[in-house]
C-alpha positions, 0 to 999 in steps of 0.5 A, a space after each residue: 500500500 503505497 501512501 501520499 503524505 499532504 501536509 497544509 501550514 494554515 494553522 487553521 488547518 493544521 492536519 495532516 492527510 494521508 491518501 492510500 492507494 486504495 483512495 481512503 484519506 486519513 487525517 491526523 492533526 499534530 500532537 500541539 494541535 491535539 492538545 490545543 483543540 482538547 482543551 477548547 473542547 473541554 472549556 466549552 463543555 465546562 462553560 456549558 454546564 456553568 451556563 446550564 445551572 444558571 438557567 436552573 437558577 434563573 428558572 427556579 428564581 421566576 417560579 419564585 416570583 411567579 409563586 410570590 404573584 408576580 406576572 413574569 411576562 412583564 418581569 421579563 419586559 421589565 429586565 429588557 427595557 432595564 437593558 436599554 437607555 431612555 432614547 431606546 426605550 423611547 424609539 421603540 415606544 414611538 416605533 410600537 405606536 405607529 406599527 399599532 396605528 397602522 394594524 388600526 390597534 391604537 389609541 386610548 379611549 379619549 383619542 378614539 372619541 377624538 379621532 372618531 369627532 374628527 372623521 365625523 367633522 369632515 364627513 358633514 363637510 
């Protein structure tokens, strides 16, 4: 069995590929690149389960506040707008206003019966 050895100095491709005559390739990655990528691995996995228990907490923390009559829909909203300046929150406000003028979703009780005598106004002119 006769093998062709390739080798590519791209670090990130550090592998080294070996093509046998029978057309299967075999790959390795050197012994450095080995460790490097065994240890990103194994930081990943730890962050994942770090990440993972503070979603247990964070679950148990809004059943807490759930149980304690807290509607946590809007403490959800509450952190988000929290996340945000006044100019944002502003933005998406007026932003939010228009969308539900233009679905016919907005206004208040005194703005509809003014909107309501101004269509009414125009419609005797």
């Amino acid at each position: 069995m006769t093998i062709h050895e390739f080798t590519t100095t791209d670090p990130k491709r550090a592998v080294n590929a070996r093509r046998t005559t029978e057309g299967e390739i075999k790959m390795s990655l050197p012994s450095a690149s080995q460790r490097a990528l065994k240890q990103y691995v194994e930081q990943i996995e730890k962050i994942e389960s770090e990440k993972a228990e503070l979603a247990d907490m964070l679950k148990e923390k809004f059943s807490e506040a759930r149980g304690a009559g807290f509607d946590v829909k809007i403490m959800r909203q509450v952190l988000k707008l929290r996340k945000q300046t006044q100019d944002e929150r502003d933005e998406q406000s007026d932003l939010l206003d228009t969308y539900l003028h233009a679905m016919g979703m907005a206004g208040t009780p005194l703005g509809d019966y003014a909107d309501a005598q101004d269509a009414e106004r125009l419609a005797l002119q």
